[in-house]
ZALO-228601 format. One record per atom (N, C-alpha, C, CB): x, y, z; residue in three letters. Coordinates in steps of 0.1 Angstrom, whole numbers, plus 5000, padded with zeros to 4 digits. Glycine has a CB too. Example, Ala and Ser with C-alpha at 12.3 -4.5 7.8 and 13.67 -1.06 7.14 Angstrom:
513249435078ALA/512349555078ALA/513249675078ALA/511349555090ALA/512849785071SER/513749895071SER/512950005079SER/514149945057SER/
% end
This chain:
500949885000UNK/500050005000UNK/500950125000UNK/499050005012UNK/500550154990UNK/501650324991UNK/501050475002UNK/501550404972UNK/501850555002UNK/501450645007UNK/500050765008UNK/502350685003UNK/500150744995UNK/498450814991UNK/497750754994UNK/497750844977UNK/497850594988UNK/496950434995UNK/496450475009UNK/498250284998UNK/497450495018UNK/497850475032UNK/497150575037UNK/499350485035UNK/496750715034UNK/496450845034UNK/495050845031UNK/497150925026UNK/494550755019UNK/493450765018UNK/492450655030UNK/493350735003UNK/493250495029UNK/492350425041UNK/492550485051UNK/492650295046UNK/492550545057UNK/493150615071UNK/491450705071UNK/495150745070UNK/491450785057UNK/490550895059UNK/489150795057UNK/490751035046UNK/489450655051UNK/488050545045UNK/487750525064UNK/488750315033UNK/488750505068UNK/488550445085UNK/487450545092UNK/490350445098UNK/488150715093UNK/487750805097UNK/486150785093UNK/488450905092UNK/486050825077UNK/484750825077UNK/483650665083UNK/484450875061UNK/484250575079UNK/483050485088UNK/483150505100UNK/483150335087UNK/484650485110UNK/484050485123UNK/482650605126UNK/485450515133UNK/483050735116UNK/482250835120UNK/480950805115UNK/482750945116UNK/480650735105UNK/479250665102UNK/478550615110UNK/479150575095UNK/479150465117UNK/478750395126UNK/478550465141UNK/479550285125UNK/479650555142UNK/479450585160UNK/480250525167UNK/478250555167UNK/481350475160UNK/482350405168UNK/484150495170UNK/482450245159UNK/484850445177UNK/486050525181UNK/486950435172UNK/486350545200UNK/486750335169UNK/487850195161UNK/486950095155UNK/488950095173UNK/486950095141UNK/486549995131UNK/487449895130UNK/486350045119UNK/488349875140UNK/489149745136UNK/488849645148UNK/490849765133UNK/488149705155UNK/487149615169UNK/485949575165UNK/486749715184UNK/485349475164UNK/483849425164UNK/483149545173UNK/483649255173UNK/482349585162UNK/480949685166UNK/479449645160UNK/481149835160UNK/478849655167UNK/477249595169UNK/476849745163UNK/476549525188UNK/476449755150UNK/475249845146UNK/474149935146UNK/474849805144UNK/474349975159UNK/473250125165UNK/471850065154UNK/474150365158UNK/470650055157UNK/469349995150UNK/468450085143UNK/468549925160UNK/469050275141UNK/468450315134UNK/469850365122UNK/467450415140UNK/470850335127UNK/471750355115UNK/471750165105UNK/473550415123UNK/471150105113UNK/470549955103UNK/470349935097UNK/470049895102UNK/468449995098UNK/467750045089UNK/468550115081UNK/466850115093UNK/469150235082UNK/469350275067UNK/470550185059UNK/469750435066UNK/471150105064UNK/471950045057UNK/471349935048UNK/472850015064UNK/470049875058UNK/469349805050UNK/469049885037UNK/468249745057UNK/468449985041UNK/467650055026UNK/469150095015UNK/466350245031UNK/470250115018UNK/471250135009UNK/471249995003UNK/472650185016UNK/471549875008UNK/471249765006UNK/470249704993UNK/470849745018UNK/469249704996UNK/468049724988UNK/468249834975UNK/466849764998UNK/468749924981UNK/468649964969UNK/469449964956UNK/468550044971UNK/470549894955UNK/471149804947UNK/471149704938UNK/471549774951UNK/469349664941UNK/468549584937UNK/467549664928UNK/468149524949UNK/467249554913UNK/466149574911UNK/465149524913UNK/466049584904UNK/465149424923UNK/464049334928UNK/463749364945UNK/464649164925UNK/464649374949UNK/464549374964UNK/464049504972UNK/465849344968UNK/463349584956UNK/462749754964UNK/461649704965UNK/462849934956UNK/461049584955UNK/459749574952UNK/458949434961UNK/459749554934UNK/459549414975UNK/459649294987UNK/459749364998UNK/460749184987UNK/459449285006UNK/459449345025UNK/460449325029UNK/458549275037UNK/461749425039UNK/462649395040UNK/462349465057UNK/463649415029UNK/462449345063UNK/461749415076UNK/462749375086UNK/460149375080UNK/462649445100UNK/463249415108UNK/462049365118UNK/464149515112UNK/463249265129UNK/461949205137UNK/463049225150UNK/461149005133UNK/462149135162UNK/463049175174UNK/463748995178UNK/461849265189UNK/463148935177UNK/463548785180UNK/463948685162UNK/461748705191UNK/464648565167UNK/465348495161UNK/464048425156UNK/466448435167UNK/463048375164UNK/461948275158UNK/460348385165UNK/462248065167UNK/460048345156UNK/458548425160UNK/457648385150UNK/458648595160UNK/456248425148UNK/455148445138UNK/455248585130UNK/453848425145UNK/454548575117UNK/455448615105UNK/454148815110UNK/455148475081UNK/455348885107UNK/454749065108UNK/453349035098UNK/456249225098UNK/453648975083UNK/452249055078UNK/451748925075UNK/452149175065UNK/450948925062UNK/449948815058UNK/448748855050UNK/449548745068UNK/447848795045UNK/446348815040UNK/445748745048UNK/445948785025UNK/444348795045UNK/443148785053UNK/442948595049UNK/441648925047UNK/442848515058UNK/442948395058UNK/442148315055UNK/443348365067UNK/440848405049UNK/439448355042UNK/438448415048UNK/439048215043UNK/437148385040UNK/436148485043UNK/435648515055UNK/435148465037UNK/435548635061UNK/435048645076UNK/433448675075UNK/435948755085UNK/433148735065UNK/431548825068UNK/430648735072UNK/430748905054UNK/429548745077UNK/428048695077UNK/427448715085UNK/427648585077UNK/426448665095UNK/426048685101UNK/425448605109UNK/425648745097UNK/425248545124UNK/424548475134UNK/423348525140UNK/425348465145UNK/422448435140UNK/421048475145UNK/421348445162UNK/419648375138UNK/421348605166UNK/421548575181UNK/420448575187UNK/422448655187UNK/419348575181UNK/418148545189UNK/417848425197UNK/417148545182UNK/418548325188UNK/418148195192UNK/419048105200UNK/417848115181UNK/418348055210UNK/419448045222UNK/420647965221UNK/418848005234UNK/421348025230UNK/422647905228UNK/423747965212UNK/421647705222UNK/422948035206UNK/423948095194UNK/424148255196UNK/423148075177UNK/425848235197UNK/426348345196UNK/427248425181UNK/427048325206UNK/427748525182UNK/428948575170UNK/429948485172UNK/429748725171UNK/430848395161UNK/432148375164UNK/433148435156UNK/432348245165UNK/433748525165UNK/435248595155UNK/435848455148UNK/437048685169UNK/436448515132UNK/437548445127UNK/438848505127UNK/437348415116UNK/439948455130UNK/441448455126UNK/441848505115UNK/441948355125UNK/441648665117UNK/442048715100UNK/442948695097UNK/442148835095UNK/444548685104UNK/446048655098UNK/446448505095UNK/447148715110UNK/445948445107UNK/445948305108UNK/447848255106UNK/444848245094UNK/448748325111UNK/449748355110UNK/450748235122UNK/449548515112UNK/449748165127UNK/450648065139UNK/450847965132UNK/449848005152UNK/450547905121UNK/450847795116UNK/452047845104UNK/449647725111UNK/452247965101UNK/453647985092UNK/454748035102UNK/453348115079UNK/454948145106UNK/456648145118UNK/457648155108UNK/457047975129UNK/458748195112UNK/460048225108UNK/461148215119UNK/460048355103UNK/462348175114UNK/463448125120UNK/464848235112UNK/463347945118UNK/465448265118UNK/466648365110UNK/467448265118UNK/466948575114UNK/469048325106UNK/470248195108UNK/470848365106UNK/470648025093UNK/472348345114UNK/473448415107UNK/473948385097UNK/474348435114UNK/473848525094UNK/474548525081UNK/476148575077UNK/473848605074UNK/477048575069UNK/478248645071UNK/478648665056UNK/479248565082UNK/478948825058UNK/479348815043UNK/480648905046UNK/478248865029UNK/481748805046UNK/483048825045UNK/484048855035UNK/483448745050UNK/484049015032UNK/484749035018UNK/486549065021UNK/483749185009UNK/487349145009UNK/488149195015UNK/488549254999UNK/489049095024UNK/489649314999UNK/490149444987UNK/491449404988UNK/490049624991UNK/492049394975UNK/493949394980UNK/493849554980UNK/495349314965UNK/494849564984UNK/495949674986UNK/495949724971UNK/497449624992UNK/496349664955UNK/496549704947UNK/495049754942UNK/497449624941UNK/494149724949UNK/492849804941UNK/492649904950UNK/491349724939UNK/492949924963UNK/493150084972UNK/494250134963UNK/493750084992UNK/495350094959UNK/495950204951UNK/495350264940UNK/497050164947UNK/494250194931UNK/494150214917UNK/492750334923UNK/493650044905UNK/492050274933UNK/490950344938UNK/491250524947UNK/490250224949UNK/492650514951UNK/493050614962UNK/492850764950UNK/495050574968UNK/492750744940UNK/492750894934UNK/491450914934UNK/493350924919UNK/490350844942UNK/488750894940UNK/488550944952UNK/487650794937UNK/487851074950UNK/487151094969UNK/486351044978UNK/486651174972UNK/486150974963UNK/484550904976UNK/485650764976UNK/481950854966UNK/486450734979UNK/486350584980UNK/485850534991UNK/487550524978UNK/485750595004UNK/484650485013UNK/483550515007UNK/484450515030UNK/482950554999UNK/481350534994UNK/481450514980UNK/480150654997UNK/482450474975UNK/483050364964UNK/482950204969UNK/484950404960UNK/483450214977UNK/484050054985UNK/482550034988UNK/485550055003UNK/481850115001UNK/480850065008UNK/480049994996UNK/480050175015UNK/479750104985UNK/478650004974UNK/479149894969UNK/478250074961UNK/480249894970UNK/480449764960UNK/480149654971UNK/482049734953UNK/480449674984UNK/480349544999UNK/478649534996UNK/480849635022UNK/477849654996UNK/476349664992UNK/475749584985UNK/475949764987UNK/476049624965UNK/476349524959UNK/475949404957UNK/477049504961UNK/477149364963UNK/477449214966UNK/476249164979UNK/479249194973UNK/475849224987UNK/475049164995UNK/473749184990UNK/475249225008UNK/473349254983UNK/471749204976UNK/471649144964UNK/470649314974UNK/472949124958UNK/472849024948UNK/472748894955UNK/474049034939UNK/473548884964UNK/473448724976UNK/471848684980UNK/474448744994UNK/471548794985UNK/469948774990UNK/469048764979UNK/469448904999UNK/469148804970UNK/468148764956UNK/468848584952UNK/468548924938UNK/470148564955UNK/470248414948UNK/470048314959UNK/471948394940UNK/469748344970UNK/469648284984UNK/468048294983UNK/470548384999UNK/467248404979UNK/465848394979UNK/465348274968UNK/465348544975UNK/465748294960UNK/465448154952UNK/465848054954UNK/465548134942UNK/467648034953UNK/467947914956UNK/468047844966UNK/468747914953UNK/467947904977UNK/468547894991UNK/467647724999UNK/468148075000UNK/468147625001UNK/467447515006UNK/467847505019UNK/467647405000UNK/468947535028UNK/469147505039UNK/469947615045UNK/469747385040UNK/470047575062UNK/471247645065UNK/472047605078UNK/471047775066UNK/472947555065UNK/474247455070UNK/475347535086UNK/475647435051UNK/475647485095UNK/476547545103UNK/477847555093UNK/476747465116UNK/478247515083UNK/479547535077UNK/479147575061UNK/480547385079UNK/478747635053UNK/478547645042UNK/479847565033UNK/478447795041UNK/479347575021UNK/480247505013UNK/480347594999UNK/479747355011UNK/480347674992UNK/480347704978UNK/480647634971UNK/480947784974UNK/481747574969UNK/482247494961UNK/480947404956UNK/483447414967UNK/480747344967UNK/479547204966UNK/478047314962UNK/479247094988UNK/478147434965UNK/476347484965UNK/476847624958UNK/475347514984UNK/477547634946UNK/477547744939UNK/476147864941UNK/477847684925UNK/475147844941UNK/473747944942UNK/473947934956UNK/471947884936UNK/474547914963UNK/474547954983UNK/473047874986UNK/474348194990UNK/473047744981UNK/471947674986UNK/472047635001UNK/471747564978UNK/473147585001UNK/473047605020UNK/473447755029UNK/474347505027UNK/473447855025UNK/473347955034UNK/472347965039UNK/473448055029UNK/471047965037UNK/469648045041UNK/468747935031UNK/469548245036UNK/467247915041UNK/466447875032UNK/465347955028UNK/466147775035UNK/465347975014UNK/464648095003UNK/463248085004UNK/465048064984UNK/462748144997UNK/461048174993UNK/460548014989UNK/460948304977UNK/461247984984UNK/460247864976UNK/460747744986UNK/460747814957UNK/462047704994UNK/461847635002UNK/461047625017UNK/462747605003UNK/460547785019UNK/460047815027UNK/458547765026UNK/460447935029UNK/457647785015UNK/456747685008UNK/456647545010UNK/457047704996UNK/458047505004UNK/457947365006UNK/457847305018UNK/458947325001UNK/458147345029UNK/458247285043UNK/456347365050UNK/460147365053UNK/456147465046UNK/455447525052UNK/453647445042UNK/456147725051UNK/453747455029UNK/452647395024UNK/452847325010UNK/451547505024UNK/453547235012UNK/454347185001UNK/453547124991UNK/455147095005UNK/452047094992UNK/451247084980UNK/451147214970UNK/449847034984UNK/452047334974UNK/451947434962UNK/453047424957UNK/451647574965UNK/453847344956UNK/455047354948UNK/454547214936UNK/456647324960UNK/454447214930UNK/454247134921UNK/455547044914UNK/453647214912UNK/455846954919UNK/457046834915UNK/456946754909UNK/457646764922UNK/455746724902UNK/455746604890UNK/454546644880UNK/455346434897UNK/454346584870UNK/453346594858UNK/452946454859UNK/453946654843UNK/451946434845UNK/451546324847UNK/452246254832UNK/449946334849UNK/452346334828UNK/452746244814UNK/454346174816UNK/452846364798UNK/454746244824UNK/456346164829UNK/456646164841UNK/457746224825UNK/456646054856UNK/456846054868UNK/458546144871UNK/456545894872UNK/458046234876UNK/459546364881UNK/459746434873UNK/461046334884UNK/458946464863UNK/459246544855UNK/457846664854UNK/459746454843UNK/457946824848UNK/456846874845UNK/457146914832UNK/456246964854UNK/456446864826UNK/457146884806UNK/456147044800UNK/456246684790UNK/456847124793UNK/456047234792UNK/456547254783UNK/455947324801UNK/455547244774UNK/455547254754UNK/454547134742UNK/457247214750UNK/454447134736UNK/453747054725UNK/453546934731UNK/454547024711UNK/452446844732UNK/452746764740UNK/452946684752UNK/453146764737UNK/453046824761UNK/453646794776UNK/452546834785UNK/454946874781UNK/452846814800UNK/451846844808UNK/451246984806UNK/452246814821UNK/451947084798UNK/451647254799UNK/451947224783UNK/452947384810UNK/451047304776UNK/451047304759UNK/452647394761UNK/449247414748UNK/451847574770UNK/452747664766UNK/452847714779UNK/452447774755UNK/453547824784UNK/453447934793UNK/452147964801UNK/453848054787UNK/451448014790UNK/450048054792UNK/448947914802UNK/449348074774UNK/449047804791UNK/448747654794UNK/448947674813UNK/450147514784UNK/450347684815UNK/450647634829UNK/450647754836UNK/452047554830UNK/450547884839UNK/449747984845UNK/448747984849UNK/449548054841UNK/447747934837UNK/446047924839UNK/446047834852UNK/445047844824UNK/446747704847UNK/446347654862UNK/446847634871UNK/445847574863UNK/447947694875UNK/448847674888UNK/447847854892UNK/451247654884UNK/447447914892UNK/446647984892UNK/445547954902UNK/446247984880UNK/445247834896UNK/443347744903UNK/444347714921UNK/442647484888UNK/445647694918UNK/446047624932UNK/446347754942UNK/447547504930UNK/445547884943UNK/445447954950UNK/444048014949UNK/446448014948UNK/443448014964UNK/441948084967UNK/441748144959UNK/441548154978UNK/440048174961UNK/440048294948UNK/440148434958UNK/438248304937UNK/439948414970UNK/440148544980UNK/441448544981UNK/439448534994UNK/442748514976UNK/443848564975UNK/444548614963UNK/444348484979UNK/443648584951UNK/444348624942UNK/444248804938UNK/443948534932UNK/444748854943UNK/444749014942UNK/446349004941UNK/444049134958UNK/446449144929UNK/447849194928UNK/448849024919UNK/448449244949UNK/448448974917UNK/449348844912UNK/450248884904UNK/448648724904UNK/451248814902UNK/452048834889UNK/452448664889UNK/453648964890UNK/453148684879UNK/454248534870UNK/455648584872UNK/453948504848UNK/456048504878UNK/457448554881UNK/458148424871UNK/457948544901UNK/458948444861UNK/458948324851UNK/460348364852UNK/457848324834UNK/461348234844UNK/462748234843UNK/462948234825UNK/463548084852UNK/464048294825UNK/464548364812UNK/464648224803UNK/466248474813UNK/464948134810UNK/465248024795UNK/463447964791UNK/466547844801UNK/462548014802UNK/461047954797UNK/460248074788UNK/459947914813UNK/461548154791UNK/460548294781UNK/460948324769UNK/460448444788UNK/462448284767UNK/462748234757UNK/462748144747UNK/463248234758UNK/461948014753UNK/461447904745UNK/460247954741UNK/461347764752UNK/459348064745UNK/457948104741UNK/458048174733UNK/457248154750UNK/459248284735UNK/459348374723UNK/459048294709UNK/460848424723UNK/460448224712UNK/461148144697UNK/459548114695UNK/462447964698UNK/458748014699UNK/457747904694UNK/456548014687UNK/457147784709UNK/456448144697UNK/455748264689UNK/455948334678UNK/455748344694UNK/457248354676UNK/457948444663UNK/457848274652UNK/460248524667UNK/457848134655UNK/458248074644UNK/456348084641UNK/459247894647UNK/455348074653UNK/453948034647UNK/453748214640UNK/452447964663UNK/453848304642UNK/453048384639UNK/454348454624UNK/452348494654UNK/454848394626UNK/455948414608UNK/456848564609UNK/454548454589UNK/456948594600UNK/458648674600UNK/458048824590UNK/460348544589UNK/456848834588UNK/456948964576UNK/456649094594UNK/454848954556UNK/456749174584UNK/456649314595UNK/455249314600UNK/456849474587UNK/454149284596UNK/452949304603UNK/452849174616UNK/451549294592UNK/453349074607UNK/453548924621UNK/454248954632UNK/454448784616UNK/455449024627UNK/456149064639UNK/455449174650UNK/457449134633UNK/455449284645UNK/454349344653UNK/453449294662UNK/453549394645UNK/453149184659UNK/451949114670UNK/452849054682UNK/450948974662UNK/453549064681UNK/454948924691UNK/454949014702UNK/457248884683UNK/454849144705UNK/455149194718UNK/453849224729UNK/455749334714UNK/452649264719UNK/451249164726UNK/451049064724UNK/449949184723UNK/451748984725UNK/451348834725UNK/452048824734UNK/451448734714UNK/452648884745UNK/454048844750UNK/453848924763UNK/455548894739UNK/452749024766UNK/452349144773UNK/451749054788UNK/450949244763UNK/451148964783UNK/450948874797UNK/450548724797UNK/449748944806UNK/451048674807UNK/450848504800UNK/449648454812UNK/452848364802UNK/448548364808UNK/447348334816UNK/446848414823UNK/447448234823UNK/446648564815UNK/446248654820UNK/446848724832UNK/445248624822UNK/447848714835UNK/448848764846UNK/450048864844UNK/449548644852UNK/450448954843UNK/451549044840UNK/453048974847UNK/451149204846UNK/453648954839UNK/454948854843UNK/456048944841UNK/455048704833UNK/457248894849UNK/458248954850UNK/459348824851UNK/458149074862UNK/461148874849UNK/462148764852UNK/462648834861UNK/463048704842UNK/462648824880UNK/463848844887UNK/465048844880UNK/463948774896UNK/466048904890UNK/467448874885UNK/467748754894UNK/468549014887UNK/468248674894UNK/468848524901UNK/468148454897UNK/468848494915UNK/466548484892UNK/465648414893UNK/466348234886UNK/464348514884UNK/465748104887UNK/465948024883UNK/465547984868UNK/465647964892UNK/466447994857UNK/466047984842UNK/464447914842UNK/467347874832UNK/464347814847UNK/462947704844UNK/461847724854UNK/463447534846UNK/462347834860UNK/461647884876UNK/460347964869UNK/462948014889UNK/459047904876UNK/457647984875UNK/456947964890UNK/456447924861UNK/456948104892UNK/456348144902UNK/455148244903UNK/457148184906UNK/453948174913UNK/452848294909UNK/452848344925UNK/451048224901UNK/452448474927UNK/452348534942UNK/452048694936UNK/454048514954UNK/451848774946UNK/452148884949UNK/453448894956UNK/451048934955UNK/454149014948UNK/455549084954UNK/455349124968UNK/456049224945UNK/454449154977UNK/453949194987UNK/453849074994UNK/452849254984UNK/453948974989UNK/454048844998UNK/455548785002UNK/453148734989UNK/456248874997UNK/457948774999UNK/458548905009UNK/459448734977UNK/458948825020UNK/459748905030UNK/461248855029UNK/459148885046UNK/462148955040UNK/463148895041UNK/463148995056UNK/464248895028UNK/463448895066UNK/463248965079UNK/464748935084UNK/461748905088UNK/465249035093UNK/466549085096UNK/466649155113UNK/466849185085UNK/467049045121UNK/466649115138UNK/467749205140UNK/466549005153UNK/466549305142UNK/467449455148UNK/468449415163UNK/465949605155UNK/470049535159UNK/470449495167UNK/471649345164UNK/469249505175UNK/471149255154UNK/471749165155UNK/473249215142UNK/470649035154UNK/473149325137UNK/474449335129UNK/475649395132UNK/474249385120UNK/476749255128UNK/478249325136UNK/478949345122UNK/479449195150UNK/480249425126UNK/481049435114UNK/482549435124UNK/480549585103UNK/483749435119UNK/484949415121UNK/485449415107UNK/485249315130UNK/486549515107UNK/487349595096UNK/488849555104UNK/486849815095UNK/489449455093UNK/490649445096UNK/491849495087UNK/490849315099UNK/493249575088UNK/494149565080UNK/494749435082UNK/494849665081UNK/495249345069UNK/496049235069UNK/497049225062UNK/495549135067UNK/498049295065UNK/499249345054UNK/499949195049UNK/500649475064UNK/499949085053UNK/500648945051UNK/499648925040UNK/500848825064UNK/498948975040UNK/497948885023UNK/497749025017UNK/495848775027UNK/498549125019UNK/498049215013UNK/496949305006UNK/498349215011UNK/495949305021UNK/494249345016UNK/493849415026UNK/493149235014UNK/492949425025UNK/492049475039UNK/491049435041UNK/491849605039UNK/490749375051UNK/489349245054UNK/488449295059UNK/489449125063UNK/487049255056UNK/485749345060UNK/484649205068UNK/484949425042UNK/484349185076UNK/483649125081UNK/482349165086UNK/484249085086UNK/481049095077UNK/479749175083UNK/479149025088UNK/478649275069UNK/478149035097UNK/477248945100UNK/476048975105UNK/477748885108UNK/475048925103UNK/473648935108UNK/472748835108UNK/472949025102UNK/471748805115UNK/470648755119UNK/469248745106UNK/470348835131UNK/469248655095UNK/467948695087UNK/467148565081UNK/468348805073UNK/466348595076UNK/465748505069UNK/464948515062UNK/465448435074UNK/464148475053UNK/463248465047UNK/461448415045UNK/463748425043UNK/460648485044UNK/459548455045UNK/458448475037UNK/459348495053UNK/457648385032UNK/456348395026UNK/455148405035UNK/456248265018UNK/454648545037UNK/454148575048UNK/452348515047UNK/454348735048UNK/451948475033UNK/450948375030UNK/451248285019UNK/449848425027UNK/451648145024UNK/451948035018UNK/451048035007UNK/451947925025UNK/449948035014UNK/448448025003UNK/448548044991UNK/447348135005UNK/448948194994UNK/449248284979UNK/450548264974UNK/449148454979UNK/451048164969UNK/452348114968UNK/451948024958UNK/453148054980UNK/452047934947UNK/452247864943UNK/453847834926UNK/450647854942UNK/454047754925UNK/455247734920UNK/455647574913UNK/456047784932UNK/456547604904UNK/456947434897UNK/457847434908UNK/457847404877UNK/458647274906UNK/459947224911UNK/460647294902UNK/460147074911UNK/461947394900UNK/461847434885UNK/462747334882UNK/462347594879UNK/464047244890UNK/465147104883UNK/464247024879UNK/466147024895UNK/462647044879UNK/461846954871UNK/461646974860UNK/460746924875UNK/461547094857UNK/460847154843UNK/461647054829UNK/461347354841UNK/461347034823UNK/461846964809UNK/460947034800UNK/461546784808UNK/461947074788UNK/461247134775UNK/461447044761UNK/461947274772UNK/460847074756UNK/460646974743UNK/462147024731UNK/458647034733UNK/462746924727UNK/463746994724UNK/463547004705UNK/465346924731UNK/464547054701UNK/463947034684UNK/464446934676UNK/464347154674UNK/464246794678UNK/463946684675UNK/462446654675UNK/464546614683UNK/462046694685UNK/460246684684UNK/460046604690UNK/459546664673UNK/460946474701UNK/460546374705UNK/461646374723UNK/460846244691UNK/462046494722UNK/462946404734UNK/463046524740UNK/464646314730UNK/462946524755UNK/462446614765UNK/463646614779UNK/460646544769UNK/464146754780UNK/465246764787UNK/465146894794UNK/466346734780UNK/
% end
């Protein structure tokens, strides 16, 4: 680290300790809980997915979930004239049978020294550096929200490239919580859900309509199709080849494409290529206990870098399972162009 280098982390130190409220960033410090919050929302905002989800703080590690929908119809009425009959309240949240559980988390980065030198001619570099540590942490939480199946005391990357053992995501949270909405087989091939000419779903549209039916009709407000880029790409193609190639055919391909089984659809970013998901965005949390975030900022001149250690308390939640439904997507199989063989 050179001198300017040296001149500049010194002033990077200055300004965080002075962020956080601390006298030394190279001691473990616990997170003051309204300077949290805003780090969460810097966080988030890095994201194009994660402004449009609940990113909430809670006070305990296990509890029942902050929000939810109304858990089915409450109105009517009791004839209290007649004896022995009274009103009986319903359970609008109905929220004791879903609960949440947060795991620590740790996202341990670090910088050589030769990128504080290349960075030292910028002034913002602590709010150069911070975003990129940012970054990286809601890109993890968007590939942990989908992928995420467990959470291992030892992680592995190597073995779980998508951080499937870090945290368990939106859709495993489903699976454990009401696992008849995840849909894992078809009928035309046992483990498989084939989706194209032929298969258990003609098209897109085909398998919307009715993974659709597997959510109340008193929940379906606000829905979308949360669909993956390689299933919207096989729709494209099969659209542009049926409706032909002159300029008026074309023209039609972008309403035809505007919403699939009546639902306005979008592709997260992480999202899983073969991944279809139906919910409201209003229904996917990611809850984070206040208070539970430490950091420790080390210089390590023998590996020549500077190490950043964050940790916190979070997890993930589908605040109504109900309104959740979804494929297995390592099930999905598409028709390939042979016309006969499905992968």
């Amino acid at each position: 680290m050179n001198k300017t280098t040296r001149l500049a982390f010194h002033q990077m130190e200055a300004r965080l300790a002075k962020t956080y409220g601390v006298e030394n960033v190279h001691e473990t410090f616990t997170v003051e809980p309204t300077l949290e919050q805003k780090l969460q929302d810097k966080i988030v905002e890095q994201s194009t997915f994660l402004p449009r989800v609940n990113v909430l703080s809670v006070d305990d590690l296990e509890g029942q979930n902050v929000l939810g929908s109304a858990s089915g119809p409450a109105s009517g009425r009791t004839d209290t004239s007649v004896d022995g009959k009274e009103r009986s309240p319903k359970d609008l949240l109905n929220l004791v049978a879903s609960g949440y559980r947060l795991y620590q988390t740790n996202t341990d980065v670090y910088i050589r020294y030769a990128t504080m030198d290349a960075w030292s001619k910028f002034p913002d570099l602590a709010e150069r550096y911070q975003r990129y540590v940012q970054q990286r942490m809601a890109n993890d939480r968007e590939i942990i929200g989908w992928h995420g199946t467990s959470a291992a005391p030892d992680t592995d990357l190597s073995a779980n490239p998508m951080m499937q053992d870090v945290n368990k995501g939106w859709l495993q949270y489903v699976r454990e919580k009401m696992a008849a909405n995840i849909l894992t087989t078809g009928e035309k091939q046992a483990g498989e859900i084939r989706i194209g000419t032929g298969g258990d779903f003609v098209n897109l549209d085909h398998a919307v309509l009715e993974l659709v039916e597997g959510i109340p009709q008193y929940l379906r407000q606000n829905l979308v199709a949360l669909i993956g880029s390689e299933l919207v790409g096989r729709e494209k193609t099969a659209l542009a080849v049926a409706m032909g190639q002159t300029p008026s055919e074309k023209t039609l391909t972008p309403a035809a494409l505007a919403n699939f089984g009546g639902l306005a659809w979008e592709t997260p970013s992480n999202f899983p290529g073969r991944g279809l998901v139906i919910t409201s965005l209003d229904n996917l949390s990611i809850y984070v206990q206040s208070g539970s975030w430490r950091r420790h900022i080390k210089d390590e001149p023998k590996k020549d870098r500077l190490e950043d250690y964050n940790s916190r308390n979070e997890g993930y939640v589908v605040e109504t399972p109900e309104k959740f439904v979804a494929v297995e997507f390592d099930k999905v199989k598409l028709l390939q162009p042979d016309g006969t063989t499905w992968s």
